[in-house]
Structures are given as structure tokens and as C-alpha cells.
N, CA, C and O atoms as a GROMACS GRO file, in nm:
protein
  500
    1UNK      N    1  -3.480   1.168   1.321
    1UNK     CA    2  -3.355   1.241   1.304
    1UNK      C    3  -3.314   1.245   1.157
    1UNK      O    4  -3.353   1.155   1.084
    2UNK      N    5  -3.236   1.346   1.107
    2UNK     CA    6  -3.184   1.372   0.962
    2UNK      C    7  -3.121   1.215   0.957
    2UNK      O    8  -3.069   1.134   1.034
    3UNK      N    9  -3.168   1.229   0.786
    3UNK     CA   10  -3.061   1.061   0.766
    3UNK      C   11  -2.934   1.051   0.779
    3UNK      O   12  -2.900   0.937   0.812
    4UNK      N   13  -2.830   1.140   0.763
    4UNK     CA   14  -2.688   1.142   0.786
    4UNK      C   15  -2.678   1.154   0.941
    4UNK      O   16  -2.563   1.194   0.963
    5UNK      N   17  -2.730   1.142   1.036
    5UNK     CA   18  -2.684   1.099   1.196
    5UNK      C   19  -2.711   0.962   1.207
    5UNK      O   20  -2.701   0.928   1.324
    6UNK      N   21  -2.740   0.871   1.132
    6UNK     CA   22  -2.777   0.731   1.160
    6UNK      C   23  -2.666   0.675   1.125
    6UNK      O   24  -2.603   0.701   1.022
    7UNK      N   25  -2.622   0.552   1.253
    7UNK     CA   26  -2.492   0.464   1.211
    7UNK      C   27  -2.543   0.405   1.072
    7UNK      O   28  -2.659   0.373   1.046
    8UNK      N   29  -2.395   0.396   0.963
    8UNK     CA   30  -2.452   0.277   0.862
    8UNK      C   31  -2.386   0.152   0.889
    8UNK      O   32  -2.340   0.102   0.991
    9UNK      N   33  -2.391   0.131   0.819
    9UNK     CA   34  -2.386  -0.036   0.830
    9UNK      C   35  -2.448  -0.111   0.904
    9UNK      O   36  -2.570  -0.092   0.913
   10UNK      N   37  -2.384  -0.222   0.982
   10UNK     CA   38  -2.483  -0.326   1.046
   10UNK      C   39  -2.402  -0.302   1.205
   10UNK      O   40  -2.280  -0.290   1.207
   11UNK      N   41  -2.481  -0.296   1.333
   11UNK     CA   42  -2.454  -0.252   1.471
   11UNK      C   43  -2.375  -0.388   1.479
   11UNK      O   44  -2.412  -0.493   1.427
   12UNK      N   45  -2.271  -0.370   1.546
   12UNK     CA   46  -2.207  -0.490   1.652
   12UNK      C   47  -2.079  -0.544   1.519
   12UNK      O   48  -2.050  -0.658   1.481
   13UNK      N   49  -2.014  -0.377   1.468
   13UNK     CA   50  -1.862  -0.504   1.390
   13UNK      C   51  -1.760  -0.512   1.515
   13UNK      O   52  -1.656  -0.566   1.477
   14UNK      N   53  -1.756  -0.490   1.601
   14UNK     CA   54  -1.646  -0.505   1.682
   14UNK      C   55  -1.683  -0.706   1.726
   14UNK      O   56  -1.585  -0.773   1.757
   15UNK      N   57  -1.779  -0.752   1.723
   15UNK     CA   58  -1.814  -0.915   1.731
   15UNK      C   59  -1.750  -0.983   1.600
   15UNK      O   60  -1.714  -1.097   1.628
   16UNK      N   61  -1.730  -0.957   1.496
   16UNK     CA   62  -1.723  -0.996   1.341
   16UNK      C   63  -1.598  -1.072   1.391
   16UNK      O   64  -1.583  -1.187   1.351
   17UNK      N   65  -1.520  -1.028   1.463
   17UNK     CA   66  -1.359  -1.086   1.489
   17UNK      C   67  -1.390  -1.164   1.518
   17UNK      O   68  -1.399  -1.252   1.433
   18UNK      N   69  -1.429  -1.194   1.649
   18UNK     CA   70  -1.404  -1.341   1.758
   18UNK      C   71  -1.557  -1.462   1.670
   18UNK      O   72  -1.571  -1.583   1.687
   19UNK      N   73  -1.637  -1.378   1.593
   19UNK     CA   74  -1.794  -1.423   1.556
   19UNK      C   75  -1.668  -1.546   1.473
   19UNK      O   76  -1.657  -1.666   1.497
   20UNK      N   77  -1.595  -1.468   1.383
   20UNK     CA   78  -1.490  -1.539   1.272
   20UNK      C   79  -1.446  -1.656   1.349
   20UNK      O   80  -1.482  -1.772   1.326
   21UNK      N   81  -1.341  -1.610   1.469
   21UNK     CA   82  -1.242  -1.711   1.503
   21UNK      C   83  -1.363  -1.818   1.555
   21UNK      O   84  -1.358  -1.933   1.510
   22UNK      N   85  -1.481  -1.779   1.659
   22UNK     CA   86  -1.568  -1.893   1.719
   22UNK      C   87  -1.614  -1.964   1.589
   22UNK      O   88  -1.535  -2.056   1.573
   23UNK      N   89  -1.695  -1.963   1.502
   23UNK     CA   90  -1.784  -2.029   1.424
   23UNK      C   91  -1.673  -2.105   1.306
   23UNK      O   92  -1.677  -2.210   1.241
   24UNK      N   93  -1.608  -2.028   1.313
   24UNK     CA   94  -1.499  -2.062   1.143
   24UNK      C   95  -1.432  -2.192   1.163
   24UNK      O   96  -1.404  -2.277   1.078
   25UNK      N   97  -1.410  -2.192   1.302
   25UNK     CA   98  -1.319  -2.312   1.325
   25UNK      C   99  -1.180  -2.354   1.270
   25UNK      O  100  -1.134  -2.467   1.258
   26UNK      N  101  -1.121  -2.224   1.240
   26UNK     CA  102  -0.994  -2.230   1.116
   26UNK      C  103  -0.857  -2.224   1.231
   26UNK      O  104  -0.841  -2.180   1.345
   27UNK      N  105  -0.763  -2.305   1.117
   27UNK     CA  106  -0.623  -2.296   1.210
   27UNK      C  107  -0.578  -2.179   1.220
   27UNK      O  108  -0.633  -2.102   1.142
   28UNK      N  109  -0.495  -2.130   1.289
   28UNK     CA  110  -0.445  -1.998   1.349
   28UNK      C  111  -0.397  -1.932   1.228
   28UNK      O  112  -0.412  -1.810   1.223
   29UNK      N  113  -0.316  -2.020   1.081
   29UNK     CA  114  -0.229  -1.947   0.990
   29UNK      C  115  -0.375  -1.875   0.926
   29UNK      O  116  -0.380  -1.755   0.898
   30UNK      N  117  -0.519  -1.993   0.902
   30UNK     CA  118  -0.591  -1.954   0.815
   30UNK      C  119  -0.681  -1.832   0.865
   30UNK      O  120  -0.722  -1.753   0.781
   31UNK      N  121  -0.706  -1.819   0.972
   31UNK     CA  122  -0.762  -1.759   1.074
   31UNK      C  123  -0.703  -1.592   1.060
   31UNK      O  124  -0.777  -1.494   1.066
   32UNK      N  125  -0.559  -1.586   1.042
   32UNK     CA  126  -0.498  -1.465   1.040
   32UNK      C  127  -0.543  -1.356   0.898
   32UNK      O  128  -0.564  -1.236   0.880
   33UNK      N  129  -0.542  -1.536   0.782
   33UNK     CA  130  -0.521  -1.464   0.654
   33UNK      C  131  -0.658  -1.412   0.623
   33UNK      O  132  -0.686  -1.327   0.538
   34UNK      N  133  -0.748  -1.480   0.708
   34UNK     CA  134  -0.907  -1.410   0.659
   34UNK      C  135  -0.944  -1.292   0.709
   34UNK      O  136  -1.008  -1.196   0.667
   35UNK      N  137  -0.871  -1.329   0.842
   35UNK     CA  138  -0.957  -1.162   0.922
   35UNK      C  139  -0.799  -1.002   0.850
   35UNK      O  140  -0.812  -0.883   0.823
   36UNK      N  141  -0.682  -1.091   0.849
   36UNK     CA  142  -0.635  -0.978   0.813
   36UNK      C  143  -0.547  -0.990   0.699
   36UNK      O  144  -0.593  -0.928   0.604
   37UNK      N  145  -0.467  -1.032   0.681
   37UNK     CA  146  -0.382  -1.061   0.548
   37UNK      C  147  -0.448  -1.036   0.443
   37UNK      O  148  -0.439  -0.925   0.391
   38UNK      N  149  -0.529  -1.137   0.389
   38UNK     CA  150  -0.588  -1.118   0.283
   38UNK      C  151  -0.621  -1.007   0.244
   38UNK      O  152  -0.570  -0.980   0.136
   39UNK      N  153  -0.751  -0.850   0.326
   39UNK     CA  154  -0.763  -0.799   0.313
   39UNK      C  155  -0.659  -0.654   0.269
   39UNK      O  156  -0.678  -0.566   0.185
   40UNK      N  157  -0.531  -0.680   0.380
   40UNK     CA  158  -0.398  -0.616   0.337
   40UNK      C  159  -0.357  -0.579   0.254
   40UNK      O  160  -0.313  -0.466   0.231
   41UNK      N  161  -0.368  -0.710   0.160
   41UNK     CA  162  -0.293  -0.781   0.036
   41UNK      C  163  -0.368  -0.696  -0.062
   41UNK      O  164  -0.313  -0.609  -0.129
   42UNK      N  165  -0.561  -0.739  -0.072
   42UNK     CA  166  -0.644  -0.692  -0.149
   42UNK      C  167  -0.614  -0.540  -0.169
   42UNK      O  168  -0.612  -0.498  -0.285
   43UNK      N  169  -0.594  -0.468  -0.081
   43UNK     CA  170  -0.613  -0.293  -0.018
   43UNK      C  171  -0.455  -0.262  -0.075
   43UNK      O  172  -0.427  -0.143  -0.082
   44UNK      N  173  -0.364  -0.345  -0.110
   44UNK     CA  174  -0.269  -0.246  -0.126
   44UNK      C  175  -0.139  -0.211  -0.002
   44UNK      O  176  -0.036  -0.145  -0.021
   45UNK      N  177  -0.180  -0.272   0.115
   45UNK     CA  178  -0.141  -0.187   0.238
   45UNK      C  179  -0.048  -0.311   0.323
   45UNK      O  180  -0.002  -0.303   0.437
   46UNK      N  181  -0.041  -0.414   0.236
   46UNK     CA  182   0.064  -0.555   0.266
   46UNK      C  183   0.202  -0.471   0.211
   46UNK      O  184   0.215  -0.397   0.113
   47UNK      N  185   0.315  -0.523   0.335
   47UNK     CA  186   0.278  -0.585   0.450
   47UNK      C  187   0.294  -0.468   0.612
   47UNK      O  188   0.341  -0.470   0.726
   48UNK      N  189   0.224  -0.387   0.525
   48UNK     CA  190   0.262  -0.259   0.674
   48UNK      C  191   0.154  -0.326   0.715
   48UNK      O  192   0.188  -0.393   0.812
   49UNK      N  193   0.015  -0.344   0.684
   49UNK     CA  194  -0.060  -0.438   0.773
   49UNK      C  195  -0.084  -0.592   0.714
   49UNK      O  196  -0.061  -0.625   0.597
   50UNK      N  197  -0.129  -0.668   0.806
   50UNK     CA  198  -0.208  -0.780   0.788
   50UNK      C  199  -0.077  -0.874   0.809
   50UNK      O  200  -0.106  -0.992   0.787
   51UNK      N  201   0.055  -0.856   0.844
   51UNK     CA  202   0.185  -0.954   0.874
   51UNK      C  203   0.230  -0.853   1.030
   51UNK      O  204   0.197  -0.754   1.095
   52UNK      N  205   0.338  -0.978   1.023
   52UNK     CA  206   0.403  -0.936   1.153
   52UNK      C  207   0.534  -0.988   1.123
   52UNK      O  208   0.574  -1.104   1.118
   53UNK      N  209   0.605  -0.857   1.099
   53UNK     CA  210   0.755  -0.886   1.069
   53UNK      C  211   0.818  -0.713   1.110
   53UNK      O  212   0.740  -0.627   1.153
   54UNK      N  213   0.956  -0.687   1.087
   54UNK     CA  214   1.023  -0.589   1.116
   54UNK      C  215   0.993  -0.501   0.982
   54UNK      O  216   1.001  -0.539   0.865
   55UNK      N  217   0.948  -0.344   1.044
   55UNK     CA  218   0.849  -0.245   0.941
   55UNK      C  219   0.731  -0.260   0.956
   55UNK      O  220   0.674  -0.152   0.938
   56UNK      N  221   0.647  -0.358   0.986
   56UNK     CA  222   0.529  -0.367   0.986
   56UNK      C  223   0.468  -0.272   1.105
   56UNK      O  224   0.550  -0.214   1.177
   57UNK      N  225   0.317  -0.253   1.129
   57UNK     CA  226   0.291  -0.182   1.201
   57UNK      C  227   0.299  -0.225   1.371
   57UNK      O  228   0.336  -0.156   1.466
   58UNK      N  229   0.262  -0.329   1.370
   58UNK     CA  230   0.260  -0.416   1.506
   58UNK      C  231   0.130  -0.371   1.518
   58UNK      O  232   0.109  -0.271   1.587
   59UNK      N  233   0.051  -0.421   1.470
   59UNK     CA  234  -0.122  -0.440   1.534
   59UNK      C  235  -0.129  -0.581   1.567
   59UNK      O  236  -0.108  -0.662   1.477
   60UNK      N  237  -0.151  -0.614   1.662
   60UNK     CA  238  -0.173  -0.795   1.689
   60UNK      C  239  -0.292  -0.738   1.785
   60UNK      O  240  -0.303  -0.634   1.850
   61UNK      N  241  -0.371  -0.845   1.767
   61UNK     CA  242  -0.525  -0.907   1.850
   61UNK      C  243  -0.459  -1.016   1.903
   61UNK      O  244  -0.401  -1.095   1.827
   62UNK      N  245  -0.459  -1.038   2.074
   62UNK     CA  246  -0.461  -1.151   2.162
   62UNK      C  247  -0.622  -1.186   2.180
   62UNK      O  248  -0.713  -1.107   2.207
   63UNK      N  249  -0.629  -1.339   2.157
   63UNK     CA  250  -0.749  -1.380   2.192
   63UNK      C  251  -0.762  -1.489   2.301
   63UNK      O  252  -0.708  -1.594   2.268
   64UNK      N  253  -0.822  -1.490   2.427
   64UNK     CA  254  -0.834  -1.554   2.529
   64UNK      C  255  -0.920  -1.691   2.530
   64UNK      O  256  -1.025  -1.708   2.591
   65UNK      N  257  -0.844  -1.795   2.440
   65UNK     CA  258  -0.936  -1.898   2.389
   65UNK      C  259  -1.023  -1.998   2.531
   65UNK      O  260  -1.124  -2.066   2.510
   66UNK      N  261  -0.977  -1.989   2.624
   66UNK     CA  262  -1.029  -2.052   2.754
   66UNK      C  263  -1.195  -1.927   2.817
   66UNK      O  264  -1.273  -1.956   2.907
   67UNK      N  265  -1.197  -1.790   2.722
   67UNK     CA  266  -1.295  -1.727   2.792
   67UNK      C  267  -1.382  -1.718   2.661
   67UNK      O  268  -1.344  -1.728   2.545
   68UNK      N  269  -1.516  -1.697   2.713
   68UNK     CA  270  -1.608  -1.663   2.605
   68UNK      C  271  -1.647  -1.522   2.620
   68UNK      O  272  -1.600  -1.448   2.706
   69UNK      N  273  -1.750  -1.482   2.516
   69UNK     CA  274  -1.774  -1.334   2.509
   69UNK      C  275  -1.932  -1.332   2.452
   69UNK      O  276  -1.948  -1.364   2.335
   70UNK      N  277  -2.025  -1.302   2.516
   70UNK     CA  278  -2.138  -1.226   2.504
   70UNK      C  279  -2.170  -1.113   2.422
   70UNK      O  280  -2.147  -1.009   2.485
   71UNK      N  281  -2.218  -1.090   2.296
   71UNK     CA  282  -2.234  -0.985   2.241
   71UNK      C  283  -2.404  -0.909   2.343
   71UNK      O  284  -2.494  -0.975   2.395
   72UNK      N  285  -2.394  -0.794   2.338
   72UNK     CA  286  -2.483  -0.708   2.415
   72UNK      C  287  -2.439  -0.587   2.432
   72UNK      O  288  -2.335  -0.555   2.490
   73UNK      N  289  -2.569  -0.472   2.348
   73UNK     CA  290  -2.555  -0.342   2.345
   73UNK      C  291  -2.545  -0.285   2.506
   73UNK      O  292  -2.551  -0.164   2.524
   74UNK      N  293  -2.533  -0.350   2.590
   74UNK     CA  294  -2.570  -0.317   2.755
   74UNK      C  295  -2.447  -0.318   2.777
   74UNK      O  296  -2.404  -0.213   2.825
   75UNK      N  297  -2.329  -0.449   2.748
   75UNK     CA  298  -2.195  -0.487   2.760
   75UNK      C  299  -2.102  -0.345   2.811
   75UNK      O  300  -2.102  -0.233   2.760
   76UNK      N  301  -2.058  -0.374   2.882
   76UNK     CA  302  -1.942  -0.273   2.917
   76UNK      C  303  -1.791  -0.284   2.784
   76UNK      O  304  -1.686  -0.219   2.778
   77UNK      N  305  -1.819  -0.341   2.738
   77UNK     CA  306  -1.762  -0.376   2.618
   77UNK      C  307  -1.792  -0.323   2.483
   77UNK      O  308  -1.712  -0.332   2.390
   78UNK      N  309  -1.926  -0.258   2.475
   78UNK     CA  310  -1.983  -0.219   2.368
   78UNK      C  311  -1.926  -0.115   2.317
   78UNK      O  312  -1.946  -0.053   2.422
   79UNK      N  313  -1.876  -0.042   2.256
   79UNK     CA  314  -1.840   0.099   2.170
   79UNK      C  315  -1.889   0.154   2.025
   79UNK      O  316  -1.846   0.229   1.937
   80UNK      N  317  -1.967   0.098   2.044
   80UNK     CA  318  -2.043   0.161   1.878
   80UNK      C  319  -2.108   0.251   1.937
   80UNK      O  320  -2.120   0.270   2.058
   81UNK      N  321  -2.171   0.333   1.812
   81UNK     CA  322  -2.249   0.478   1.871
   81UNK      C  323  -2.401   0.391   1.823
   81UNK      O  324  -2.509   0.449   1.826
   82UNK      N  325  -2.390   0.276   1.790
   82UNK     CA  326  -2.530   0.219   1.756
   82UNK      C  327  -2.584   0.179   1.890
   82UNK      O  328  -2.508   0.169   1.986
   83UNK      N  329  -2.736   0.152   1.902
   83UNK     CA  330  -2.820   0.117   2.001
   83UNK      C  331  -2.833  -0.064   1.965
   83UNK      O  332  -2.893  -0.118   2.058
   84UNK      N  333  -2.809  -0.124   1.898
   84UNK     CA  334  -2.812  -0.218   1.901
   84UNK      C  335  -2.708  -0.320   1.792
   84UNK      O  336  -2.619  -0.294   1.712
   85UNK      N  337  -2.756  -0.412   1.826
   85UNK     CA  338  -2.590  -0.538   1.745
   85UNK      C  339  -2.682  -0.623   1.649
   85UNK      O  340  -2.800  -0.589   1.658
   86UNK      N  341  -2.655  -0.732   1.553
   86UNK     CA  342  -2.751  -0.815   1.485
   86UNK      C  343  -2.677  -0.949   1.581
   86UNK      O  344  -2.721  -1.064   1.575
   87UNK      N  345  -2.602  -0.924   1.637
   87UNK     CA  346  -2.532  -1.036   1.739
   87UNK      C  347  -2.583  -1.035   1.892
   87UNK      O  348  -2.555  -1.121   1.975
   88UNK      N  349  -2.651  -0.940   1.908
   88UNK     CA  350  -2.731  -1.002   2.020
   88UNK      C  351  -2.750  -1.101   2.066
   88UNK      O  352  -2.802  -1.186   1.993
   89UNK      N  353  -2.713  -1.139   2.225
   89UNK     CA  354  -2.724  -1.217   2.311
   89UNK      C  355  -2.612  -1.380   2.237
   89UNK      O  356  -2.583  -1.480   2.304
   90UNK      N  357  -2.578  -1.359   2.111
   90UNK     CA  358  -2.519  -1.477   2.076
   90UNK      C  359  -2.364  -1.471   2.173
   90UNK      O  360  -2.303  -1.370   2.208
   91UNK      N  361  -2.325  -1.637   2.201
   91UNK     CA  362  -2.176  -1.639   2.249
   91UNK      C  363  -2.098  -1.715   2.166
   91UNK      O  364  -2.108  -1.819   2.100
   92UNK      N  365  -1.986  -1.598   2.199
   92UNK     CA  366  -1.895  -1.656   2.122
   92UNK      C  367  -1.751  -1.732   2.209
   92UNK      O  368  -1.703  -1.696   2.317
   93UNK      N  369  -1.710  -1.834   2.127
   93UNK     CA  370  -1.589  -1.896   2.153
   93UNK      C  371  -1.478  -1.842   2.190
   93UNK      O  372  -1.406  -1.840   2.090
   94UNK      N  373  -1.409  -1.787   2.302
   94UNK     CA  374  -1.289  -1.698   2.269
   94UNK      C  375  -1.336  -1.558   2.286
   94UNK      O  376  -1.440  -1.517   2.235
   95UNK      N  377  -1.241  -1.470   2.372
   95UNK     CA  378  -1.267  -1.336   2.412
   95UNK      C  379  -1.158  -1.297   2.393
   95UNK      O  380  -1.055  -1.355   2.429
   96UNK      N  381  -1.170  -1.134   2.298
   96UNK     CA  382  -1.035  -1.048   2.266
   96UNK      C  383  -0.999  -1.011   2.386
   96UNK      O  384  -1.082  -0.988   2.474
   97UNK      N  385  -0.866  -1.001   2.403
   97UNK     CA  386  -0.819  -0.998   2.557
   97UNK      C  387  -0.677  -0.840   2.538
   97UNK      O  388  -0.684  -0.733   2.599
   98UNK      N  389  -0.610  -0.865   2.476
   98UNK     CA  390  -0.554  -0.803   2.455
   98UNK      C  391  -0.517  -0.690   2.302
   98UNK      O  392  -0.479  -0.751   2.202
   99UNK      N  393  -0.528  -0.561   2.294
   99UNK     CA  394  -0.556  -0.536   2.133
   99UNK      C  395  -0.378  -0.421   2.085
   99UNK      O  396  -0.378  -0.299   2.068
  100UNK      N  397  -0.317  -0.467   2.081
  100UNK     CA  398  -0.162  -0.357   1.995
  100UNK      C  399  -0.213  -0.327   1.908
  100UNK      O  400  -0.292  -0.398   1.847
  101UNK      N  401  -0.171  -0.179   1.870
  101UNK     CA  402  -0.189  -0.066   1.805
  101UNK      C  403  -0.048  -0.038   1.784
  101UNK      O  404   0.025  -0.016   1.882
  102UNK      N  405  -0.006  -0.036   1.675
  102UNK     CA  406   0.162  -0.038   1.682
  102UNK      C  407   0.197  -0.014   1.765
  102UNK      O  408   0.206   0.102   1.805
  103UNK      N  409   0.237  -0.130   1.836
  103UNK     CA  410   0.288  -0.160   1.965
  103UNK      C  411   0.271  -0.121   2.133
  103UNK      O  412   0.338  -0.140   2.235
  104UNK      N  413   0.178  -0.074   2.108
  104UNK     CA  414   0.096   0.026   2.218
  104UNK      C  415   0.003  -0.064   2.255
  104UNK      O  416  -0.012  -0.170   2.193
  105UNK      N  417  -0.075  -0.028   2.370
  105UNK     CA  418  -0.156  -0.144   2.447
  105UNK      C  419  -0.330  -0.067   2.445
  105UNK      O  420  -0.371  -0.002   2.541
  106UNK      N  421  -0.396  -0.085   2.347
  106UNK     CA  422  -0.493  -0.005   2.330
  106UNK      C  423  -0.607  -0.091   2.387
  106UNK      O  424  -0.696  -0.030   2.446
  107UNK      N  425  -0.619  -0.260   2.376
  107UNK     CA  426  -0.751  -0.256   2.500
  107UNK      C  427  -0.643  -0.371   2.558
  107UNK      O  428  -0.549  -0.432   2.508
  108UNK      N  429  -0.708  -0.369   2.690
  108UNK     CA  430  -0.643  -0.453   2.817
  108UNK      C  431  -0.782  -0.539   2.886
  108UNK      O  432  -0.885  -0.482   2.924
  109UNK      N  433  -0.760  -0.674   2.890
  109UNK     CA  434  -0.870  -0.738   2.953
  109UNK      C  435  -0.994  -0.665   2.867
  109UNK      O  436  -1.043  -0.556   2.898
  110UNK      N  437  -1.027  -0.730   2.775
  110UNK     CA  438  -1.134  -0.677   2.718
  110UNK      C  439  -1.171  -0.530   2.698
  110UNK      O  440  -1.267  -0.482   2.637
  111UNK      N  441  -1.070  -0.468   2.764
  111UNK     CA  442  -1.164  -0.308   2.836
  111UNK      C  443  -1.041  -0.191   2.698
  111UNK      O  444  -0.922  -0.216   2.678
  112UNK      N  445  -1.121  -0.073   2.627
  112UNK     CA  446  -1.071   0.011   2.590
  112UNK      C  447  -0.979   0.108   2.685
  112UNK      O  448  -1.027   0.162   2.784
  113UNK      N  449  -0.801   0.131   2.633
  113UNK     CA  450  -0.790   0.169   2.768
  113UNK      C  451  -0.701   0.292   2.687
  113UNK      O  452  -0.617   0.353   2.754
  114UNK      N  453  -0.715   0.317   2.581
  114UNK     CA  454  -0.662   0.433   2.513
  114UNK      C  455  -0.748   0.481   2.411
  114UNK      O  456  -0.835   0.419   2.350
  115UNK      N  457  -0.708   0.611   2.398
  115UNK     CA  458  -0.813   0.712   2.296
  115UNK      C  459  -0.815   0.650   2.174
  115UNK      O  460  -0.719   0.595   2.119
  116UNK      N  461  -0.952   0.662   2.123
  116UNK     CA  462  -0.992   0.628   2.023
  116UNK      C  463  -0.948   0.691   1.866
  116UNK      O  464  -1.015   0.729   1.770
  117UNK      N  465  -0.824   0.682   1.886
  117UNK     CA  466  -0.752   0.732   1.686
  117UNK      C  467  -0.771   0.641   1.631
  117UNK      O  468  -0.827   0.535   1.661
  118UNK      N  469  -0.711   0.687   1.521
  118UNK     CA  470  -0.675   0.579   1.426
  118UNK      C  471  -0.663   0.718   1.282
  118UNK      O  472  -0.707   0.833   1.281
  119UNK      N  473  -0.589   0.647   1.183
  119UNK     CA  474  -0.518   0.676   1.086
  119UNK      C  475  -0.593   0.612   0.930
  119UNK      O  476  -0.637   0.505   0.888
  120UNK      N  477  -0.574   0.754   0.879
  120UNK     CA  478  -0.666   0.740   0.716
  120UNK      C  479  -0.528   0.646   0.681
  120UNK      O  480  -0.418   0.664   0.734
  121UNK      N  481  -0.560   0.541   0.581
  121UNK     CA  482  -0.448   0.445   0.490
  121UNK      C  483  -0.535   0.442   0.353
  121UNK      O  484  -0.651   0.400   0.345
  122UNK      N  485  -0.469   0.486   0.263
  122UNK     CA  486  -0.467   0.507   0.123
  122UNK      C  487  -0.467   0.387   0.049
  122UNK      O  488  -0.364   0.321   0.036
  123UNK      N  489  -0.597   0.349  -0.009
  123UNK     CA  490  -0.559   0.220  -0.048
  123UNK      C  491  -0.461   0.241  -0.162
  123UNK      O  492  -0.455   0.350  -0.220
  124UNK      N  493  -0.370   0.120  -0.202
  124UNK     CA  494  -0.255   0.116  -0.287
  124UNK      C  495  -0.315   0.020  -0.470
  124UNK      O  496  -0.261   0.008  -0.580
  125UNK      N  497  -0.424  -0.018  -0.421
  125UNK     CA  498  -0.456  -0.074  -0.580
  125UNK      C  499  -0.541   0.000  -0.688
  125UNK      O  500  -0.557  -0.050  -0.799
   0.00000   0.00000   0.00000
């Protein structure tokens, strides 16, 4: 196939989250600031994202620390347009359970349960 129909990057970032919270072993404040703050901050786009206060966007990730999660391109869970993950068959600690989208309920029990948008953000630096 032409080279511009091939996913880039690396198959399976929707694992990178929970891959973080399982292996990292970090407290909840440090845990927040790696997967999101920090990057916020870096981008310009603190604190409409990466906090949770009044103005902000309300994106929060619930994570179901009593369940684990299976990475697998087979997964009913999977949504990349890639055929495969570099996380294959690994488990992880903790399953995303619940996902807000300013304030909206975009996955439920693991499962995608609203259309797939999302919004260009301008980086600010």
C-alpha cells in the first residue's frame, strides 16, 4: 500500500496509560503529573488541561485498580486502525474503567460509548 495509509507511530498508545500507572508504581499526585500535567504545562494548554479545577475542561480517566487489562489487537477494547500493539499479550495492573470528556461519559466499563471527536488545541509555547 502507498506509504501515507500506514499508521505511524508505534500500535497499542491507548495501553501507554494504565502500561504508566501498572509498571511506574507512582503515587496518585505523581501519577497525574506524568501522564497529564506536566505535558499541559509543557504544551502551553495548563490549566484548561492536565488539572481539575473550575474552567478546566473536565477530562478525568477512572481507573479500576482491583481489575487488570490485557493488551490484544483481538480485544474488544482495541481502537486503533493498526493490526497490531508492541504490548501484546502483556497485563497490566489496573483497567480504565471510566473515561470524561468534558464532562460527558465517553467510555463506560472499558467499552467506547460515544463518537470518536476530539478538538485541534494550539499549542501555547
Amino acid at each position: 500500500p502507498p506509504f501515507y495509509t500506514m499508521p505511524g507511530g508505534v500500535g497499542g498508545i491507548q495501553y501507554r496509560f494504565i502500561g504508566i500507572y501498572s509498571f511506574l508504581h507512582l503515587n496518585p499526585a505523581r501519577f497525574v503529573d506524568v501522564v497529564s500535567s506536566n505535558a499541559a504545562k509543557r504544551y502551553g494548554l495548563f490549566p484548561r488541561k492536565g488539572a481539575i479545577c473550575v474552567g478546566s475542561d473536565a477530562d478525568i480517566v477512572i481507573i479500576d485498580t482491583s481489575k487488570s487489562t490485557k493488551a490484544s489487537v483481538d480485544s474488544d477494547f482495541f481502537y486503533e486502525n493498526a493490526d497490531y500493539t508492541v504490548y501484546e499479550g502483556m497485563e497490566f495492573r489496573g483497567k480504565v474503567d471510566i473515561v470524561l470528556r468534558g464532562g460527558e461519559t465517553v467510555v463506560k466499563d472499558g467499552y467506547l460509548v460515544a463518537e470518536k471527536v476530539g478538538e485541534f488545541l494550539k499549542m501555547e509555547c
